[in-house]
mmJSON file of the N, C-alpha and C atoms, coordinates in Angstrom:
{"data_MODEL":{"atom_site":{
"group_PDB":["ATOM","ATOM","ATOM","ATOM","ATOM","ATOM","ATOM","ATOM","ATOM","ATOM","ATOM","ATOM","ATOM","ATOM","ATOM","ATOM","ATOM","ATOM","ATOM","ATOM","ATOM","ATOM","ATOM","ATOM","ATOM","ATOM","ATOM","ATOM","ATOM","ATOM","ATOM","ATOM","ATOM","ATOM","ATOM","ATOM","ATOM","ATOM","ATOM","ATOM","ATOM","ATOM","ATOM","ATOM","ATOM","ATOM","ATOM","ATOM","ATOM","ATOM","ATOM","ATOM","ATOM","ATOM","ATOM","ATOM","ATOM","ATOM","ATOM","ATOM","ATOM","ATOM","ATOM","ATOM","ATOM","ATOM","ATOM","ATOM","ATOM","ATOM","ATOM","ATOM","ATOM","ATOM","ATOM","ATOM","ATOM","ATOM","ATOM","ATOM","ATOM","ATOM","ATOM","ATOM","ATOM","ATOM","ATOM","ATOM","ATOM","ATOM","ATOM","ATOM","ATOM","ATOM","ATOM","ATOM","ATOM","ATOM","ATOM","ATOM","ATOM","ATOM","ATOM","ATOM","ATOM","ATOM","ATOM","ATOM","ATOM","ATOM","ATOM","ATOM","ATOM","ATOM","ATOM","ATOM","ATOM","ATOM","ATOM","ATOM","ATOM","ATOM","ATOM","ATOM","ATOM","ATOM","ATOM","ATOM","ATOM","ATOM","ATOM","ATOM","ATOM","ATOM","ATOM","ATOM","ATOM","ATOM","ATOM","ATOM","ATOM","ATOM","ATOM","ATOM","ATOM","ATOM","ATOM","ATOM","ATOM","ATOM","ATOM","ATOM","ATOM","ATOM","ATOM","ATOM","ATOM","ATOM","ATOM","ATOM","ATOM","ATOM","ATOM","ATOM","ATOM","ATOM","ATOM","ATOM","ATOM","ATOM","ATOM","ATOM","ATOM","ATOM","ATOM","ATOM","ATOM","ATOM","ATOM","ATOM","ATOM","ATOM","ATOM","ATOM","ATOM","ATOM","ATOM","ATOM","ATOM","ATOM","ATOM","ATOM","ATOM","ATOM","ATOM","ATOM","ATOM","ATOM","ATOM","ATOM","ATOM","ATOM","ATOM","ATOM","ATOM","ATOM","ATOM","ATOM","ATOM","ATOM","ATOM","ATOM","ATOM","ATOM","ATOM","ATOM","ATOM","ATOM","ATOM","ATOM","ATOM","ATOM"],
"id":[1,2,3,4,5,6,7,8,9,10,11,12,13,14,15,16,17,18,19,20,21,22,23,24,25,26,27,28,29,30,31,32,33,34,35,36,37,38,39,40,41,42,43,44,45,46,47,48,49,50,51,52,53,54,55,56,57,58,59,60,61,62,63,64,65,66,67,68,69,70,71,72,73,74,75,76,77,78,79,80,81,82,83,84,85,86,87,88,89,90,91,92,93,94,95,96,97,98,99,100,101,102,103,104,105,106,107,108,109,110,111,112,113,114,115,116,117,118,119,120,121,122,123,124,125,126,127,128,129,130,131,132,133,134,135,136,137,138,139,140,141,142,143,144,145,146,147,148,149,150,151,152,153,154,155,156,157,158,159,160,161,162,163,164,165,166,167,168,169,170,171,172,173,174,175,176,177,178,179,180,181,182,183,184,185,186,187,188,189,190,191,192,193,194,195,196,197,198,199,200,201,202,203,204,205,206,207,208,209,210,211,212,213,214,215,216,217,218,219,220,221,222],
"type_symbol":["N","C","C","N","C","C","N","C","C","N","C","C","N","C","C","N","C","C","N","C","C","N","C","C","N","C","C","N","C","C","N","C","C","N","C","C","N","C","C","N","C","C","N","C","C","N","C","C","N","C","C","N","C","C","N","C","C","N","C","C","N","C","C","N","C","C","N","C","C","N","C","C","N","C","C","N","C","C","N","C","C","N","C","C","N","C","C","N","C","C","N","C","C","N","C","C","N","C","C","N","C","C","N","C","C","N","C","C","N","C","C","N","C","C","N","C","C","N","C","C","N","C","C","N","C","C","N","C","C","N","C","C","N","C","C","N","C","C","N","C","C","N","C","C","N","C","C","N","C","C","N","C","C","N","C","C","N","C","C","N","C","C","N","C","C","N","C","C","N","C","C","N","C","C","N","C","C","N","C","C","N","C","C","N","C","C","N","C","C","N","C","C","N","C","C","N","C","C","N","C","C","N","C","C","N","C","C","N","C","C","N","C","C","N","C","C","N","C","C","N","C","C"],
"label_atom_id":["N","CA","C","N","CA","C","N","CA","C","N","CA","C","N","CA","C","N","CA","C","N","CA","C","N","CA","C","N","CA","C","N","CA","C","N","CA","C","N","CA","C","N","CA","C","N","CA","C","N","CA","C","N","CA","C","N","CA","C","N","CA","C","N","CA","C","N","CA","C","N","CA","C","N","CA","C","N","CA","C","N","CA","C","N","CA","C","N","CA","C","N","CA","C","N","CA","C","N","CA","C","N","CA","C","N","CA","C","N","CA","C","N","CA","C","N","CA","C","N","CA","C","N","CA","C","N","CA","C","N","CA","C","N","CA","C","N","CA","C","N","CA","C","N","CA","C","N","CA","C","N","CA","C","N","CA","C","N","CA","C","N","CA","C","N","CA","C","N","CA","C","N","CA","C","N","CA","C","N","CA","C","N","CA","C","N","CA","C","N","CA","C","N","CA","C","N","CA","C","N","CA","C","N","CA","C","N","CA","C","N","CA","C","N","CA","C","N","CA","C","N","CA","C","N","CA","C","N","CA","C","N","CA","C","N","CA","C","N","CA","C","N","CA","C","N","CA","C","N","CA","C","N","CA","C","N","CA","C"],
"label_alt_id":[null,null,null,null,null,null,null,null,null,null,null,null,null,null,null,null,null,null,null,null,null,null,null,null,null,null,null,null,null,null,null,null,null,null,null,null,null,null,null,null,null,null,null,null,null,null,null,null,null,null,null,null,null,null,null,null,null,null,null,null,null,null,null,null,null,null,null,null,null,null,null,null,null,null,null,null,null,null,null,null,null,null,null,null,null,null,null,null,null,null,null,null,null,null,null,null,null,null,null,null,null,null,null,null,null,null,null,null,null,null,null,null,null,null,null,null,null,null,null,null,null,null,null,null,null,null,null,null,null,null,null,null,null,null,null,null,null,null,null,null,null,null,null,null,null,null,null,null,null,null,null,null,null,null,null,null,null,null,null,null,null,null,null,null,null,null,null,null,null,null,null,null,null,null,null,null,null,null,null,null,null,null,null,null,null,null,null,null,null,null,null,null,null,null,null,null,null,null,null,null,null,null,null,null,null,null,null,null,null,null,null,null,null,null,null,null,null,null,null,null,null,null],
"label_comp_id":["UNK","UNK","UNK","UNK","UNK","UNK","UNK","UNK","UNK","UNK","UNK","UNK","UNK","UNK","UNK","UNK","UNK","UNK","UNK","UNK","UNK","UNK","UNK","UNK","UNK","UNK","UNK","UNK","UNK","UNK","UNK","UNK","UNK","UNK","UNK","UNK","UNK","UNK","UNK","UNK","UNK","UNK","UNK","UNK","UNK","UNK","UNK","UNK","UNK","UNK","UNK","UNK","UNK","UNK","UNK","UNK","UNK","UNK","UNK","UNK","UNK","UNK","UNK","UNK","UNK","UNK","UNK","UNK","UNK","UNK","UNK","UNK","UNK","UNK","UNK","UNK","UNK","UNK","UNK","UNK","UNK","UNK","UNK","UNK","UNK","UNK","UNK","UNK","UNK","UNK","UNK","UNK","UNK","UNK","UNK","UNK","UNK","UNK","UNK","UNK","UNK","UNK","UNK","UNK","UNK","UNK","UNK","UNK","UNK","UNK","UNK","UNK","UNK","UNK","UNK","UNK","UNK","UNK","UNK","UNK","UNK","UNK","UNK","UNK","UNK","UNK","UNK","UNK","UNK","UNK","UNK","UNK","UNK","UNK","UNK","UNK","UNK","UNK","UNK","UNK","UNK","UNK","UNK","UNK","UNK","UNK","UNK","UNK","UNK","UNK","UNK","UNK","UNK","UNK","UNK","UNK","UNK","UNK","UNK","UNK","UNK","UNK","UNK","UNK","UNK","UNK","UNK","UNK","UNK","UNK","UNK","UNK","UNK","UNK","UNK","UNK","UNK","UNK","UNK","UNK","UNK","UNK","UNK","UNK","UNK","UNK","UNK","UNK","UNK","UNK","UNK","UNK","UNK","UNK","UNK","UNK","UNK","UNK","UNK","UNK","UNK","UNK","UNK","UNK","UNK","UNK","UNK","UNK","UNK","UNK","UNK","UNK","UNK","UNK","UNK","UNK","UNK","UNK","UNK","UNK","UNK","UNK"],
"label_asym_id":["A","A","A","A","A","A","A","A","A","A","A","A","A","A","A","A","A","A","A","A","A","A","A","A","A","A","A","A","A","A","A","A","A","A","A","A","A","A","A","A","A","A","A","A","A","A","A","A","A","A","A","A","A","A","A","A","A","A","A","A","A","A","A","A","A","A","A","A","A","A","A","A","A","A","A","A","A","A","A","A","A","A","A","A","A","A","A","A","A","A","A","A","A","A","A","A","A","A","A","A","A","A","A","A","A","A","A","A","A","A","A","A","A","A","A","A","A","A","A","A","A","A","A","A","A","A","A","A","A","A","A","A","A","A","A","A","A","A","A","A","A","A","A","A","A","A","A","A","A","A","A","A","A","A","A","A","A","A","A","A","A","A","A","A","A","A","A","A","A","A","A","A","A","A","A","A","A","A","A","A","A","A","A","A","A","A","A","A","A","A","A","A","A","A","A","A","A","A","A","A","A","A","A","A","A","A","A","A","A","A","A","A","A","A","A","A","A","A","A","A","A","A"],
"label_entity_id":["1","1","1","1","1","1","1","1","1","1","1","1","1","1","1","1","1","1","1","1","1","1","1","1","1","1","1","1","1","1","1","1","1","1","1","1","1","1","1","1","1","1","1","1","1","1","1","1","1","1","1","1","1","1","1","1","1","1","1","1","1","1","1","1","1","1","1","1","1","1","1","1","1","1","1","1","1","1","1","1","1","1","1","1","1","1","1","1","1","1","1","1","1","1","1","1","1","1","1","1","1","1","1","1","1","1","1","1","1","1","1","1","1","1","1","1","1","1","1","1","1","1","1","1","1","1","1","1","1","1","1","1","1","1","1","1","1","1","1","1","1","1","1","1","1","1","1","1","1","1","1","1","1","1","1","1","1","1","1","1","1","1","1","1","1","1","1","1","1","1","1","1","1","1","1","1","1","1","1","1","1","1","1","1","1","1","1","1","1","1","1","1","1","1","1","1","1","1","1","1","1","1","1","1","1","1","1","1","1","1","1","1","1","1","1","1","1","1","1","1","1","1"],
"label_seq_id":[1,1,1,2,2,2,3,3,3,4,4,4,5,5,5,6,6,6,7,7,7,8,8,8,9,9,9,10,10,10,11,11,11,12,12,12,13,13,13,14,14,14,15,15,15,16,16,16,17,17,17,18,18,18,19,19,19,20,20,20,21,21,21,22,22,22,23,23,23,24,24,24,25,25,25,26,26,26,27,27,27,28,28,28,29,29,29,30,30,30,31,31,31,32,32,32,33,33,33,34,34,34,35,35,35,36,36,36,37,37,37,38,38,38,39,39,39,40,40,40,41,41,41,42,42,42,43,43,43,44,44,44,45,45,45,46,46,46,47,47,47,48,48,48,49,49,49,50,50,50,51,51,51,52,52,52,53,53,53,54,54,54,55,55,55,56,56,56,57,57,57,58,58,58,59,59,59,60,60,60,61,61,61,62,62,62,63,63,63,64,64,64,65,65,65,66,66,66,67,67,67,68,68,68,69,69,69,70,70,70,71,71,71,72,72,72,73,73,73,74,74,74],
"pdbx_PDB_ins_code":[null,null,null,null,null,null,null,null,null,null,null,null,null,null,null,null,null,null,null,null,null,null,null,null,null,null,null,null,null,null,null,null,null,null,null,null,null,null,null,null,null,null,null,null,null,null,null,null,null,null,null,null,null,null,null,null,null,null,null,null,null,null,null,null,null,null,null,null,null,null,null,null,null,null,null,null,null,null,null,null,null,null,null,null,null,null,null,null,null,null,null,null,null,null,null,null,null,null,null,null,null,null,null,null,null,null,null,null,null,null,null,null,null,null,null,null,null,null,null,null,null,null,null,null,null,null,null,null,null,null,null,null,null,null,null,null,null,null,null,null,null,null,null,null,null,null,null,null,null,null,null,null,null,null,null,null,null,null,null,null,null,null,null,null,null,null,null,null,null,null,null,null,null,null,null,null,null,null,null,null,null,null,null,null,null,null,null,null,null,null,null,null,null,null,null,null,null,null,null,null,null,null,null,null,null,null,null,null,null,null,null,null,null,null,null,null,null,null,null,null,null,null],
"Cartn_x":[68.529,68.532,69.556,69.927,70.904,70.391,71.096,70.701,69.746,70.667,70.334,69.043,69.11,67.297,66.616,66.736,65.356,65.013,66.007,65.644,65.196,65.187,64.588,65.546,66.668,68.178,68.761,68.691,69.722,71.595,72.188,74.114,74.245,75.518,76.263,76.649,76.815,77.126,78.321,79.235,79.837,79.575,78.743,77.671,77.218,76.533,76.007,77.307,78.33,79.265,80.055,80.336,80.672,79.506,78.832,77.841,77.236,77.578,78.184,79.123,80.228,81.513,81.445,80.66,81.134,79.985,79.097,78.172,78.827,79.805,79.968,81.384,81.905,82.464,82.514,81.268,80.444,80.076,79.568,78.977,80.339,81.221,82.887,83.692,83.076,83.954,83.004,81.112,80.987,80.613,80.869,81.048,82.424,83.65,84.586,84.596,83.551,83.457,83.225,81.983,80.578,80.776,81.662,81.76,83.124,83.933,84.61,83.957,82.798,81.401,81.362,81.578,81.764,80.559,79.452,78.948,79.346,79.409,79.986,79.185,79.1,78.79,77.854,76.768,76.299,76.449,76.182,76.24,77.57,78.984,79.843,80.589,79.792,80.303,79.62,78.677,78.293,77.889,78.578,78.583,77.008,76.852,75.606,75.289,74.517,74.037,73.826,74.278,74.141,72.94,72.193,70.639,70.634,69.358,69.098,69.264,69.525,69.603,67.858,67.457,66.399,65.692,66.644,66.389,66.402,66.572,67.107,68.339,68.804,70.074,70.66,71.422,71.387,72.904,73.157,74.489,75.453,76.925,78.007,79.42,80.197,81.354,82.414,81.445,82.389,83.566,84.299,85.483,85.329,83.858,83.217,83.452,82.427,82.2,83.666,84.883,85.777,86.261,86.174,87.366,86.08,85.011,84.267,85.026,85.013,85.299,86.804,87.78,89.226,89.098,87.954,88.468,87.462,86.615,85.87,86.898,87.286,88.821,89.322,89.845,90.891,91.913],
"Cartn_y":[189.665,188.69,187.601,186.793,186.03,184.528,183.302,182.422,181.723,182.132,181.34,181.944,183.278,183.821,183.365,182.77,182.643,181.188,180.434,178.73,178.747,180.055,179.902,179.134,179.248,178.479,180.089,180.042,181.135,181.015,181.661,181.377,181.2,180.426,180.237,181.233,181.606,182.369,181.964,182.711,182.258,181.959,182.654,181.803,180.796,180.405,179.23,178.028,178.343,177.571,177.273,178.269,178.127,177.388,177.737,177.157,175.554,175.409,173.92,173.135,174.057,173.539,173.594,174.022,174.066,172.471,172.973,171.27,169.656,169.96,168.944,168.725,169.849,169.21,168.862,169.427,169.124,167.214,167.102,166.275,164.937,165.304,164.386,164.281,165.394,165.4,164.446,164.281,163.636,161.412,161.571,160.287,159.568,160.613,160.223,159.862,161.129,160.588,159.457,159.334,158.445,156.795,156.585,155.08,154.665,155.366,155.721,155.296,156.012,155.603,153.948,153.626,152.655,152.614,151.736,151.818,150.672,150.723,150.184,149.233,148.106,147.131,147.444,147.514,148.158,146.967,145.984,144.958,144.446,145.105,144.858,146.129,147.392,148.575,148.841,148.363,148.361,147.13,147.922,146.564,146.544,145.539,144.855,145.777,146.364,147.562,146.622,147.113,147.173,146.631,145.79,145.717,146.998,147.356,148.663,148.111,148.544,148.244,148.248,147.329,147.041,148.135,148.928,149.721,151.213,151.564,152.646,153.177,154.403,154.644,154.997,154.02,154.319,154.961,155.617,156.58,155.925,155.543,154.438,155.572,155.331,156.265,155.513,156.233,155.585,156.464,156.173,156.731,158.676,158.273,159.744,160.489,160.175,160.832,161.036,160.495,160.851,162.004,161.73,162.714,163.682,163.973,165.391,165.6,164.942,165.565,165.93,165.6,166.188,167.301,167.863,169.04,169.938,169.646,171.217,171.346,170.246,170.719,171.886,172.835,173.863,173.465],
"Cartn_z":[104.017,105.083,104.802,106.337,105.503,105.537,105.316,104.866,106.034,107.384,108.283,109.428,108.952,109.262,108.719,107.69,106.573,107.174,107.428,107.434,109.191,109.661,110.814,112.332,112.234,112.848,113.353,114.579,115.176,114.663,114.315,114.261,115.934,115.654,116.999,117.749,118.944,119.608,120.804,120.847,121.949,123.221,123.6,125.02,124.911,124.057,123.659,123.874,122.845,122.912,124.52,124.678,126.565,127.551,127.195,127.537,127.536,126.699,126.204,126.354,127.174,127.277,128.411,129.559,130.604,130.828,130.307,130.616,129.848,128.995,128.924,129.976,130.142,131.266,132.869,132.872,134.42,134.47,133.038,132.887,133.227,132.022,132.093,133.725,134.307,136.035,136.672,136.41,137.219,136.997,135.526,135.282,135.645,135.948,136.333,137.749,138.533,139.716,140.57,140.104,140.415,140.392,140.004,139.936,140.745,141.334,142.722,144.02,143.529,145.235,145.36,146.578,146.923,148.275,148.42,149.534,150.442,151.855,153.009,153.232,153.432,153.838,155.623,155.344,157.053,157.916,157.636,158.789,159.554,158.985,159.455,160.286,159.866,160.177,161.555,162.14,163.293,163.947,165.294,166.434,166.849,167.531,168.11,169.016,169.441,170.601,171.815,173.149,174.35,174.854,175.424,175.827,177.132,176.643,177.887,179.297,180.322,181.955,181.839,182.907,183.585,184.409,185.152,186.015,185.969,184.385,183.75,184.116,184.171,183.953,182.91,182.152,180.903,180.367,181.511,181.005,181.638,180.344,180.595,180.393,180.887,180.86,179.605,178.514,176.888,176.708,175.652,174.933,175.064,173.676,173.876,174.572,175.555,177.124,177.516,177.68,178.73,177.476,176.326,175.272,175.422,175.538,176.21,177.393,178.395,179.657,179.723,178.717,178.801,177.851,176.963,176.447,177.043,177.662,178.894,179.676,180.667,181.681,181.094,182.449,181.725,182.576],
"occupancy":[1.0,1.0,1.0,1.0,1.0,1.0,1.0,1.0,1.0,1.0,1.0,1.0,1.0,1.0,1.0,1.0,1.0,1.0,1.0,1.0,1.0,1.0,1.0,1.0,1.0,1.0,1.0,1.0,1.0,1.0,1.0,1.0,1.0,1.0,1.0,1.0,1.0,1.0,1.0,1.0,1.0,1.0,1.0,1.0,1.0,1.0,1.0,1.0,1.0,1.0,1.0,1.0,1.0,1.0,1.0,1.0,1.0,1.0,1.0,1.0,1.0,1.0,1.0,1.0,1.0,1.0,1.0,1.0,1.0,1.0,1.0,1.0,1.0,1.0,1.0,1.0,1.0,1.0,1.0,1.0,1.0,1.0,1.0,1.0,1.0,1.0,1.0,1.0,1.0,1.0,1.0,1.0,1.0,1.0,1.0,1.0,1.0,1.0,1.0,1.0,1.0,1.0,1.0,1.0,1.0,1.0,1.0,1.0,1.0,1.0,1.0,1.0,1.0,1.0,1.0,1.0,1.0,1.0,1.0,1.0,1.0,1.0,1.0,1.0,1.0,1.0,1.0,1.0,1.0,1.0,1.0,1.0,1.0,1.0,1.0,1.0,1.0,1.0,1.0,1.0,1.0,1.0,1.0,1.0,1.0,1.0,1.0,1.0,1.0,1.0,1.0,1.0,1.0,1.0,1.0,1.0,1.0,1.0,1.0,1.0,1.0,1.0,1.0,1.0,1.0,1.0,1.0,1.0,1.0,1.0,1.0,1.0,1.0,1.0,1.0,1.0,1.0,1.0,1.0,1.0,1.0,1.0,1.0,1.0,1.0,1.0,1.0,1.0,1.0,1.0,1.0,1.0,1.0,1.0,1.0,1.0,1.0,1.0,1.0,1.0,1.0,1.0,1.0,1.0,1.0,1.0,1.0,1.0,1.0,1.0,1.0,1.0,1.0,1.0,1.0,1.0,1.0,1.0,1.0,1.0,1.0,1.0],
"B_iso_or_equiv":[0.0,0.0,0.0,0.0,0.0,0.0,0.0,0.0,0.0,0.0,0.0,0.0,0.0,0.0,0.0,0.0,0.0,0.0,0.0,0.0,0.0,0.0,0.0,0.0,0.0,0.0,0.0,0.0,0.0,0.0,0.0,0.0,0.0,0.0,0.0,0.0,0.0,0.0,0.0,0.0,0.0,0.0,0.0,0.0,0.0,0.0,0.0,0.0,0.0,0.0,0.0,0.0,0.0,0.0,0.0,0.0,0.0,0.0,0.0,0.0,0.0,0.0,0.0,0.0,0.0,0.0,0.0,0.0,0.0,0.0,0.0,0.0,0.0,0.0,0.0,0.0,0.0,0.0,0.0,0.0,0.0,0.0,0.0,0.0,0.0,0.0,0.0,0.0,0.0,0.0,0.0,0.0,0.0,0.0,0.0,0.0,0.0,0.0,0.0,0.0,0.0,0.0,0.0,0.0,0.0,0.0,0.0,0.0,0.0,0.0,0.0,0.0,0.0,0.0,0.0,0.0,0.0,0.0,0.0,0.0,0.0,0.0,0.0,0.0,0.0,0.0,0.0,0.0,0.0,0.0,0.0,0.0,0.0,0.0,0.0,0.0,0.0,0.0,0.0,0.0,0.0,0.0,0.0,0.0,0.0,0.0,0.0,0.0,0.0,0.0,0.0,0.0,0.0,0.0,0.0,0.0,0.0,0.0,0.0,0.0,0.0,0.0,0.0,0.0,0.0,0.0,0.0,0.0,0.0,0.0,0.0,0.0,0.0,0.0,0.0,0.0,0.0,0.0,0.0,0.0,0.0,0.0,0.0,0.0,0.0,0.0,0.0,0.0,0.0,0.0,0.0,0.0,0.0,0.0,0.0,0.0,0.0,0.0,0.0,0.0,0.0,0.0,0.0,0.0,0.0,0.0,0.0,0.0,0.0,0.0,0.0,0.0,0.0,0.0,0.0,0.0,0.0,0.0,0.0,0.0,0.0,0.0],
"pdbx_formal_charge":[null,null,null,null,null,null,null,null,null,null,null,null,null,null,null,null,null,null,null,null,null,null,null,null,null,null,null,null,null,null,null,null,null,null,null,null,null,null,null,null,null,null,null,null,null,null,null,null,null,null,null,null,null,null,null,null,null,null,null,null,null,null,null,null,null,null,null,null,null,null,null,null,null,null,null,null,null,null,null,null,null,null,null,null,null,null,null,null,null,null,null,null,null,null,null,null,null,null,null,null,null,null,null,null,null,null,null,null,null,null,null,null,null,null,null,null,null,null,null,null,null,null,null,null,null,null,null,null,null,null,null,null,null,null,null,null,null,null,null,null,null,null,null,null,null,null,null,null,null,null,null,null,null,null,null,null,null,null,null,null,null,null,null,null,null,null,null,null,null,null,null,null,null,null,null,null,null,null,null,null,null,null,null,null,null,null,null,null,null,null,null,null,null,null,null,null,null,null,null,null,null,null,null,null,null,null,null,null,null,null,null,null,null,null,null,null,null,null,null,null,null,null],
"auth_seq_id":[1,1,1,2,2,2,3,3,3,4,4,4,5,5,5,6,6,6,7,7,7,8,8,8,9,9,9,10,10,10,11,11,11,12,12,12,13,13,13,14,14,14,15,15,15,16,16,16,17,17,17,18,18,18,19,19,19,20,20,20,21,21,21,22,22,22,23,23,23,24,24,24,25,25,25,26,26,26,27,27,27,28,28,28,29,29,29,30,30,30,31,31,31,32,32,32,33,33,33,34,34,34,35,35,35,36,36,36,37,37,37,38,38,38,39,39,39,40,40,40,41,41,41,42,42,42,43,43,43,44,44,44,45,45,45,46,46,46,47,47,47,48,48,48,49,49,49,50,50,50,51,51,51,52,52,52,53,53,53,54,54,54,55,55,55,56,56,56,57,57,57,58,58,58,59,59,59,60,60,60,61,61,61,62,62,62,63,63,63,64,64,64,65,65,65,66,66,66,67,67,67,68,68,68,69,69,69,70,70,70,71,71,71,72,72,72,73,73,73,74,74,74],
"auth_comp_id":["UNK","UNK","UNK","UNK","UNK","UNK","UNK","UNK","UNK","UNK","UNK","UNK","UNK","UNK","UNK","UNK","UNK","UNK","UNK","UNK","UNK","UNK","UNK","UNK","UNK","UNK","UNK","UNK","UNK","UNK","UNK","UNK","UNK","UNK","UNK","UNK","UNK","UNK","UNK","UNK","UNK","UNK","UNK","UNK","UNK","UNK","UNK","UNK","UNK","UNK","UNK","UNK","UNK","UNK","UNK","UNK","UNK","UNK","UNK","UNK","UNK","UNK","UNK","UNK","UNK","UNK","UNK","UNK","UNK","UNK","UNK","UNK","UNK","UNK","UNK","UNK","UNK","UNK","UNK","UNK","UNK","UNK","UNK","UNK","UNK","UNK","UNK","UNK","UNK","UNK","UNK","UNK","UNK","UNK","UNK","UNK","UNK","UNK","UNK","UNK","UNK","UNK","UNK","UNK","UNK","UNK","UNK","UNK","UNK","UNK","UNK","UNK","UNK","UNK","UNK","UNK","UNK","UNK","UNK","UNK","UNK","UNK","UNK","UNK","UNK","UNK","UNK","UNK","UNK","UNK","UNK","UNK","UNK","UNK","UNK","UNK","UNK","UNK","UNK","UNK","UNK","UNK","UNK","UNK","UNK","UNK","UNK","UNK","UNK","UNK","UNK","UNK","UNK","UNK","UNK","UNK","UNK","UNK","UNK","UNK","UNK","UNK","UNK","UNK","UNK","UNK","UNK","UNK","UNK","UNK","UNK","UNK","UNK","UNK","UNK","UNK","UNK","UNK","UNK","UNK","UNK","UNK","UNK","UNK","UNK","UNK","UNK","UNK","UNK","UNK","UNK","UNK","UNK","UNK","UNK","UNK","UNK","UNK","UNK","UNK","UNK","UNK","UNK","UNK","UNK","UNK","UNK","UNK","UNK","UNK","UNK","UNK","UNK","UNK","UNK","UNK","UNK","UNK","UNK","UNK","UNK","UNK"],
"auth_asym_id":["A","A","A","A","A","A","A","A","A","A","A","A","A","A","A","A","A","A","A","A","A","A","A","A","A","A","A","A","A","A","A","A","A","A","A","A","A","A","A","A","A","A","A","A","A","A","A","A","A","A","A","A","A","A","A","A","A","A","A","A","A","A","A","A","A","A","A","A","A","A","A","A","A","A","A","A","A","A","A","A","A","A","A","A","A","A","A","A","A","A","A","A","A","A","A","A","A","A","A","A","A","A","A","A","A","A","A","A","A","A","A","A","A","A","A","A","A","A","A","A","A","A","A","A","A","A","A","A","A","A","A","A","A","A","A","A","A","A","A","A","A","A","A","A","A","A","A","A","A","A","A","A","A","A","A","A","A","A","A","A","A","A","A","A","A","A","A","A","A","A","A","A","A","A","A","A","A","A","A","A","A","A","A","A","A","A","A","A","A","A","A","A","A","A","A","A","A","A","A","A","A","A","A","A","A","A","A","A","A","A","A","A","A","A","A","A","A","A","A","A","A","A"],
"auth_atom_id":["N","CA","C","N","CA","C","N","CA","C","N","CA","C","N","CA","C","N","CA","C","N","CA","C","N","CA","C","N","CA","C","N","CA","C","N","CA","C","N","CA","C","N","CA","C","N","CA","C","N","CA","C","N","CA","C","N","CA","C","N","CA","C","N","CA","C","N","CA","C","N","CA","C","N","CA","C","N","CA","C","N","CA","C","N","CA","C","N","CA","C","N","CA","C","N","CA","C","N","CA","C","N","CA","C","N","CA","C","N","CA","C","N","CA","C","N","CA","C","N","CA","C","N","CA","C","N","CA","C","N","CA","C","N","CA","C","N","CA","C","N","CA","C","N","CA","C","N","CA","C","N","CA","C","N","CA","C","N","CA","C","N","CA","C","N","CA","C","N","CA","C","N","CA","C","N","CA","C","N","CA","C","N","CA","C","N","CA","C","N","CA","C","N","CA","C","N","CA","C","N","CA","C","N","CA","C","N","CA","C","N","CA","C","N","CA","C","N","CA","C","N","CA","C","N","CA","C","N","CA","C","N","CA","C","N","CA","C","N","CA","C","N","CA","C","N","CA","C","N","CA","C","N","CA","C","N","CA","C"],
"pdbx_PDB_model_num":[1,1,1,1,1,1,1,1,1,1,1,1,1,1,1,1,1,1,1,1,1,1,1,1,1,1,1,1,1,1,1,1,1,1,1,1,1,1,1,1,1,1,1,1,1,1,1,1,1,1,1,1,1,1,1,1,1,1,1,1,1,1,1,1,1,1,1,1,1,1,1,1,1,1,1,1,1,1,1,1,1,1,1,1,1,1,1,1,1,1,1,1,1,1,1,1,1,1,1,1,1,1,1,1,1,1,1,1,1,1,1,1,1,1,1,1,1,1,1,1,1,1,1,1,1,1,1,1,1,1,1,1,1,1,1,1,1,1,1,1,1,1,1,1,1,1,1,1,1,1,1,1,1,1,1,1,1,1,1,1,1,1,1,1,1,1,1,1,1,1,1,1,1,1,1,1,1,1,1,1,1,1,1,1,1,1,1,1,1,1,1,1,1,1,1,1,1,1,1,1,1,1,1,1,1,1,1,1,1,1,1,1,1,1,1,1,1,1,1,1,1,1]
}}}
């Protein structure tokens, strides 16, 4: 037997080692990432909403709406 059966310790294996290498560099891509993230400020990124009509209705001829209605046109 050899030394490292007896003390009860598997030898290295190249899987193991790849294995290791690919997590530490999963790990290195995403500490590089993560502090990049920047979150947006919400109270400046949206405007004040519309008060609803009284009488319902509801539907306003926005930006949206017309850039829908120029790409159904044929």
């Amino acid at each position: 037997m050899q030394d490292s059966q007896i003390a009860g310790t598997k030898p290295a294996s190249r899987r193991g080692f790849f294995l290791g290498a690919a997590s530490v560099g999963a790990a290195a891509a995403a500490v590089t990432v993560l502090p990049k993230v920047v979150e947006a400020p919400a109270s400046a990124a949206t405007p004040a909403p519309k008060p609803a009509p009284e009488k319902g209705g509801g539907y306003t001829l926005s930006e949206h709406v017309k850039r829908y209605y120029q790409t159904t046109s044929a």
